[in-house]
C-alpha positions as MATLAB code, in Angstrom:
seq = 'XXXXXXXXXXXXXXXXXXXXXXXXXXXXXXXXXXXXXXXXXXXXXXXXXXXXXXXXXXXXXXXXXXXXXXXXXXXXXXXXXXXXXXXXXXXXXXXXXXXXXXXXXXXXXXXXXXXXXXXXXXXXXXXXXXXXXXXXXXXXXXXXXXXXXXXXXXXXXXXXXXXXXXXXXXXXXXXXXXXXXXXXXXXXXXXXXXXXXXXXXXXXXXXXXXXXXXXXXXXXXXXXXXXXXXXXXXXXXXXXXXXXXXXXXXXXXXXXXXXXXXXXXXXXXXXXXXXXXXXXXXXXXXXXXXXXXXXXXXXXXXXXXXXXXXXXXXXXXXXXXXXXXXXXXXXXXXXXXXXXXXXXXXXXXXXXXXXXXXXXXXXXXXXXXXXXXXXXXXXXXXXXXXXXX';
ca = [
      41.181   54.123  171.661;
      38.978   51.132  172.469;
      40.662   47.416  170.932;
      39.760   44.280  171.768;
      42.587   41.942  173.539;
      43.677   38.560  173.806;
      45.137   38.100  177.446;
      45.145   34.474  177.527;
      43.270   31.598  175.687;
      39.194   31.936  175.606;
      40.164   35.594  177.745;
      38.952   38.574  175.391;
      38.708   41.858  176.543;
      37.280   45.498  174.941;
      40.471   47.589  176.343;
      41.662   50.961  176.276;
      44.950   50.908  173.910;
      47.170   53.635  172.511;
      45.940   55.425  168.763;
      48.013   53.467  166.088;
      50.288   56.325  164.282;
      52.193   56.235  161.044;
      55.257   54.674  161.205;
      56.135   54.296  157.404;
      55.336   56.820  154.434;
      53.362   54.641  153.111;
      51.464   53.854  156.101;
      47.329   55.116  156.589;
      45.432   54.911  159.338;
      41.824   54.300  159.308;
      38.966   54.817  161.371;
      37.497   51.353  161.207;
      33.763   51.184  160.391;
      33.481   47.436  160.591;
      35.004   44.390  161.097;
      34.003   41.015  161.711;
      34.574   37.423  163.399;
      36.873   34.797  161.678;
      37.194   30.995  162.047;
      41.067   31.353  162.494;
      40.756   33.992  164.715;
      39.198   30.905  167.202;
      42.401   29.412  166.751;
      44.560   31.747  167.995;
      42.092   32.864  170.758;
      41.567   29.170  172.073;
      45.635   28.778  172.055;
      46.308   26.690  169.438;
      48.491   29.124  167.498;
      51.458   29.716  169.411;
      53.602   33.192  169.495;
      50.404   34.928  170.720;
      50.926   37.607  173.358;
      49.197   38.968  176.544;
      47.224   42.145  175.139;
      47.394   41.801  171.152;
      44.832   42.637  169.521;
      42.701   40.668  167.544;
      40.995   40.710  164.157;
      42.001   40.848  160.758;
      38.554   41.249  158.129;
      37.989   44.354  158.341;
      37.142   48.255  156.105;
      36.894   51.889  157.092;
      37.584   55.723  156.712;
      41.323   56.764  155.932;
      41.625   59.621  158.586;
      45.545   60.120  157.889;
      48.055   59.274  155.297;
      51.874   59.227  155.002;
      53.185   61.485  152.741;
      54.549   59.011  149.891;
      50.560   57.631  149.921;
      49.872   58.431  145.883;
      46.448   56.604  145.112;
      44.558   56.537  149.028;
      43.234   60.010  150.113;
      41.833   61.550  153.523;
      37.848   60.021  153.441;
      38.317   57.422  150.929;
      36.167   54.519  152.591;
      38.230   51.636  151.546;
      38.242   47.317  152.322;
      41.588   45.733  153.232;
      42.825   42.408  152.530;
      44.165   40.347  155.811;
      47.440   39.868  154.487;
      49.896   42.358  153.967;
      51.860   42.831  150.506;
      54.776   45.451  149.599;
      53.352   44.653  145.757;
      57.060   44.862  144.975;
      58.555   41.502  145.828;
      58.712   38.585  143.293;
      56.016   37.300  145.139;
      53.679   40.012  144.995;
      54.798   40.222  141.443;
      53.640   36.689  140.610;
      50.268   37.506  142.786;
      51.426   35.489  145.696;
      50.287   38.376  147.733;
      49.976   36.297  150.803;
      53.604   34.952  150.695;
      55.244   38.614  150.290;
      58.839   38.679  151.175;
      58.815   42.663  153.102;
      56.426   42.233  155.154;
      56.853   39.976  158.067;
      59.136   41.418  160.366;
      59.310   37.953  162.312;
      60.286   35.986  159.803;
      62.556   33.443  162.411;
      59.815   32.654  164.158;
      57.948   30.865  161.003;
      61.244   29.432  159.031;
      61.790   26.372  161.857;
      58.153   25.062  160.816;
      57.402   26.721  157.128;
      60.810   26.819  155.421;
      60.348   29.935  154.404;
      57.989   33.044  155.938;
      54.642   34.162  155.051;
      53.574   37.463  154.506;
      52.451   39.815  158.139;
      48.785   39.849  159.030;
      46.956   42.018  160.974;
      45.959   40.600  164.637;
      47.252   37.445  164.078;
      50.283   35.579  165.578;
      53.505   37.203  166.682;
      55.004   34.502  163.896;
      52.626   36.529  161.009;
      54.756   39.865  162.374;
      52.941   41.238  165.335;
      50.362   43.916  163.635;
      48.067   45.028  165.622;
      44.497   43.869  164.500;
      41.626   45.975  163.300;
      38.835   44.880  166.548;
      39.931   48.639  167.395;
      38.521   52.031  166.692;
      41.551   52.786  164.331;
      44.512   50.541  162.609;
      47.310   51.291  160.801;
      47.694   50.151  157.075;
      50.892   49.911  156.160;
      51.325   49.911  151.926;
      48.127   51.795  151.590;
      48.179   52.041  147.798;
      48.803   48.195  147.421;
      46.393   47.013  150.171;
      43.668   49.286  150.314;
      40.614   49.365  148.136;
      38.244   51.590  147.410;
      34.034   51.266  147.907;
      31.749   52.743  145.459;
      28.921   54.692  147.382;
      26.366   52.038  146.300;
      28.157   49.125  147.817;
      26.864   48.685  151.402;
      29.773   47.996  154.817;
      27.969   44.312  154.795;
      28.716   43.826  151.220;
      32.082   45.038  151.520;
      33.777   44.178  155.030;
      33.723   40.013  153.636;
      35.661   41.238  150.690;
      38.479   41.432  153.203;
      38.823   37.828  153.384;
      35.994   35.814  153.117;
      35.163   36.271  149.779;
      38.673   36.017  148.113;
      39.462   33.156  150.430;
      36.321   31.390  148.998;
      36.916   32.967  145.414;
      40.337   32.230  145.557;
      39.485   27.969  146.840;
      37.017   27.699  143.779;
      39.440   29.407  141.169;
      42.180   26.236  142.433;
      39.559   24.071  141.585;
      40.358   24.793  137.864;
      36.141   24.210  137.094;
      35.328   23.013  133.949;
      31.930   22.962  132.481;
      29.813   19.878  134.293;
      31.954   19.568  137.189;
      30.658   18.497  140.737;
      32.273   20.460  143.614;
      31.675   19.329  147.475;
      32.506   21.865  150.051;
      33.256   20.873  153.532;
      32.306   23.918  155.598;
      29.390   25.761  155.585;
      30.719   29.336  157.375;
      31.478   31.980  155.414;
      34.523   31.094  153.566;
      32.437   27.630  152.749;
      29.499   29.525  151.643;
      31.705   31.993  149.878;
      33.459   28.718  147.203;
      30.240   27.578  146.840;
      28.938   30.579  145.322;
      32.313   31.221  143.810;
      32.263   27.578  141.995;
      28.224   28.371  140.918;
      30.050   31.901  139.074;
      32.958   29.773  137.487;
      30.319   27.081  136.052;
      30.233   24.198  138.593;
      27.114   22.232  137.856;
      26.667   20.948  140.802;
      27.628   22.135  144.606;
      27.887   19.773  147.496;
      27.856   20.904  150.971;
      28.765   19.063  153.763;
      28.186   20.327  157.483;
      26.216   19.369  160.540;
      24.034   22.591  161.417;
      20.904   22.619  159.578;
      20.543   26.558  159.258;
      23.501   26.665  157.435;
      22.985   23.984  155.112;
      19.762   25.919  154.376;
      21.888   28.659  153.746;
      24.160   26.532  151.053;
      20.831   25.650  149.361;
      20.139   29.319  149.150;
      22.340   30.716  148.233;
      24.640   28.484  146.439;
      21.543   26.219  145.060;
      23.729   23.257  146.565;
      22.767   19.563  147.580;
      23.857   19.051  151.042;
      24.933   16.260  153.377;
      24.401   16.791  157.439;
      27.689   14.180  158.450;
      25.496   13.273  161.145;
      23.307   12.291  159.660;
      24.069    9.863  157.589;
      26.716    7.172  157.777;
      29.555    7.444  155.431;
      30.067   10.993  154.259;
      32.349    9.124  151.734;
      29.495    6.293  150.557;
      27.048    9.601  150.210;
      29.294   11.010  147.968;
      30.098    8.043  145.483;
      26.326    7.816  146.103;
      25.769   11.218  144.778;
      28.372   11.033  141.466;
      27.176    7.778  140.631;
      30.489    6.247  141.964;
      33.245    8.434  140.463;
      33.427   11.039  143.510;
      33.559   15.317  143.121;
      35.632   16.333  140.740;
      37.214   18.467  143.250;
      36.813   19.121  147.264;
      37.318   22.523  148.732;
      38.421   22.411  152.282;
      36.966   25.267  154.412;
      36.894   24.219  157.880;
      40.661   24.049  158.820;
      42.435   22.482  162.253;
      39.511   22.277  164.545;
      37.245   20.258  162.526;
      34.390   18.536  164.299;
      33.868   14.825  163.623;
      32.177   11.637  164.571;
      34.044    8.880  164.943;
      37.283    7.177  166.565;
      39.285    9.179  164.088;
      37.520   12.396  166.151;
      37.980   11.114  169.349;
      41.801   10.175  168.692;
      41.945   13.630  167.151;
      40.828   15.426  170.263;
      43.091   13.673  172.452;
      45.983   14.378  170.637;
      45.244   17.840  170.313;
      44.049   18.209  173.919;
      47.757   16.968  174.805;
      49.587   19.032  172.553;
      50.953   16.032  170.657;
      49.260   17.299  167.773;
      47.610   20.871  166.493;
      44.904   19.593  164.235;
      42.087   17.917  163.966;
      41.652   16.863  160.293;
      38.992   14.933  160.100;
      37.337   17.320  157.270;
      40.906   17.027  155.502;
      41.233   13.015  155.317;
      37.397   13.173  154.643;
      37.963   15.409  151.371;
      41.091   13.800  150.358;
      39.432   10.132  150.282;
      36.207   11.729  148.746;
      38.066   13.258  145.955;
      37.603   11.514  142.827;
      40.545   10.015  140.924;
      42.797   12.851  139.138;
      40.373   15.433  140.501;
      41.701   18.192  142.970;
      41.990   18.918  146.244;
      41.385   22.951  147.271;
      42.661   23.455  151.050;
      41.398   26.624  152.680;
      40.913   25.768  156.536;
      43.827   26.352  158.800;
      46.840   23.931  159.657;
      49.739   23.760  161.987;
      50.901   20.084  162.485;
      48.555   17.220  161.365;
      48.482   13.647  162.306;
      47.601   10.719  160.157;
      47.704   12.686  156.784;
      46.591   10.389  153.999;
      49.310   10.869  151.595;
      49.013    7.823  150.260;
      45.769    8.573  148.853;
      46.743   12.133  147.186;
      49.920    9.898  145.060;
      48.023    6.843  144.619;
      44.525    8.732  142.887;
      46.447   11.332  140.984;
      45.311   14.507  143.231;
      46.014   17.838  142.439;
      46.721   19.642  145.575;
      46.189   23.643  145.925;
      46.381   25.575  148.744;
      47.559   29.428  149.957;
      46.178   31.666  152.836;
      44.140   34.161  150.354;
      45.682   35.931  147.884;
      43.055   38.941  148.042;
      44.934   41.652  146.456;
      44.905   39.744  143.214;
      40.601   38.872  143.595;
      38.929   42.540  144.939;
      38.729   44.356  141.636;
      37.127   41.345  139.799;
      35.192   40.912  143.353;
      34.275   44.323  143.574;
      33.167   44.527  140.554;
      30.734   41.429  141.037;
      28.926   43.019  144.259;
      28.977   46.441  142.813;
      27.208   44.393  139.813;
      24.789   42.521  141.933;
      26.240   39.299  140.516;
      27.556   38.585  144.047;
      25.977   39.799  147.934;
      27.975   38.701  150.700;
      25.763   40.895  153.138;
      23.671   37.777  154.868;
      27.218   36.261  156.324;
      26.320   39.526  158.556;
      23.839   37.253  161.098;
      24.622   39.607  164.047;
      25.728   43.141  164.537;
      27.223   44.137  167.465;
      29.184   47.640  169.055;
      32.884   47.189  169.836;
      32.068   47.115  173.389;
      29.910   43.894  172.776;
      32.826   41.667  171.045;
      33.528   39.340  173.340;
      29.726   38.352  173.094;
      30.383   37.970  169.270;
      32.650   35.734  169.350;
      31.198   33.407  171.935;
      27.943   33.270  169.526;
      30.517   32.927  166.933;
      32.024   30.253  168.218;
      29.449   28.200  170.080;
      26.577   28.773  166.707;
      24.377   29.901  168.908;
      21.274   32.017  167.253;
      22.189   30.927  163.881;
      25.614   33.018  164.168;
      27.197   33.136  160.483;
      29.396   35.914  161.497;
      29.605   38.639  164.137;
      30.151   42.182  162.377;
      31.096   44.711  165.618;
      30.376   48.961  164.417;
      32.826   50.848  166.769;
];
């Protein structure tokens, strides 16, 4: 089959690979229909995630056709057309019990690698890091599900691919970063982020009864977007000179009561906090750039809470002394989306909810390596890259 491989960082390449096959009873494989670009994908692909290997492949949002199914597969059938979370859960654990899906106990079969810097290990993931187990990701013309009946979901007919390939992750991620939030009636939310995990809690915290939705980015098509689609007030960061002062300036001087974090360890910035950020980073003293993290934790009002969806490895000048001293309530997970789909689901197939305009560009398999360079430079308008096998 056709995948697309890392071999190296910024060196993708569409690849002829061996046809997944089921190793597990539970296992399916499916003939992927769609999948799309991811902001943490960049992170692994521009090498700032170690444990990645020469010819893994990539990509982890992702639906399609089940073509084959192990024999103790009870609830997923031959030509169900199903979405699957990125995470994978055995739904059996205490974890998975307590729907901490993304923090399953079975299924990372590298668990050493993560316990030196975590504690404890994560849940596996497809096409990430050899430290989130090694699956093989779903940029590919098949994949192999393992726990079908826990981790794969099916589409109604009248739900479109585009509506349902961001329920893989996107959605719940966002979902899930509003639902932290704990929104009461009359609350002010400020998003910094306005991809489509950003654009995702904004619409998320509109459903859940936020008032009022700040967004906070630098490119004006998506804060057009945000005002869209999420009927937020936005702040460009560059243009103006305090994202902070705007904020106070905004909430008559009490700050949001909660900040959602959607940008993650390669946050763009513009001042000596930046600069010092890409340095560090550039010399592997440090894996993050957190200037969207310090921003959000200082913007936060008093007692209000603090929603962390980007990506982090190891961070440098983390403001804890802010987060005691204010009273912050801190939440944070990679997304729990096994718990979210049926409620999400449910939403789209209601037409409460249309993720389909995250899909800016569609592209063949062949083409991915394109994607993601419009995906990660912006270029065109790029919200997200969806690649049709």
């Amino acid at each position: 089959m056709r995948a697309l491989c890392w071999n190296g960082v910024n060196d993708l390449r569409v690849e002829t690979v061996p046809d997944p096959r089921i190793l597990n009873p539970h296992d399916v494989i499916l003939r992927v229909t769609m999948s799309t670009t991811c902001g943490s994908d960049l992170h692994m692909i521009g090498g700032y995630m170690p444990t990645m290997r020469e010819g893994d492949i990539i990509g982890h949002e992702f639906m399609g056709e089940v073509v084959e199914a192990g024999p103790q597969v009870e609830k997923i059938k031959v030509g169900d057309r199903v979405v699957v979370p990125s995470f994978i859960s055995c739904g059996s654990c205490w974890f998975c019990q307590h729907d901490l899906y993304s923090l399953c106990d079975n299924t990372n079969p590298n668990a050493k690698l993560q316990e030196p810097l975590l504690g404890y290990p994560t849940a596996g993931a497809y096409g990430a890091t050899h430290a989130f187990g090694g699956y093989a990701g779903a940029h590919a013309q098949y994949v192999r599900v393992p726990h079908a009946d826990v981790d794969c979901f099916k589409v109604p007919d009248h739900v479109t691919d585009e509506q349902a390939i961001f329920l893989s992750d996107a959605v719940p991620t966002g979902f899930m970063g509003a639902d932290f939030c704990s929104i009461q009636p009359g609350d002010t939310v400020a998003v910094w982020g306005c991809g489509g995990v950003g654009l995702m809690a904004m619409e998320s915290a509109r459903l859940m009864g936020a008032e009022r939705v700040i967004a906070v980015d630098r490119y004006p098509e998506r804060l057009q977007l945000a005002r869209m689609k999420a009927g937020a007030e936005t702040i460009n960061y560059e243009e103006v000179d305090s994202v902070l002062e705007a904020l106070k300036e905004m909430t008559s001087g009490r700050g949001p009561d909660a900040c959602i974090d959607a940008v993650g360890m390669e946050a763009h910035g513009t001042g000596v906090g930046y600069a010092y950020d890409r340095v560090k980073q550039a010399l592997h003293l440090a894996t993050d750039r957190g200037e969207a993290l310090r921003e959000a934790i200082l913007a936060c009002r008093k007692g209000g809470t603090l929603s962390v969806l980007g990506i982090y490895g190891l961070m440098d000048k983390f403001p804890m002394g802010s987060i005691m001293n204010k009273g912050l309530t801190v939440r944070t997970a990679q997304q729990h989306g096994q718990k979210y789909l049926p409620l999400l689901m449910d939403l789209v197939a209601s037409g409460r909810l249309d993720p389909s305009y995250l899909a800016t560009h569609r592209l063949s398999l062949e083409e991915a390596p394109h994607g993601y360079e419009l995906f990660k430079t912006k270029r065109e308008g790029c919200v997200r890259a969806v690649f049709v096998p």
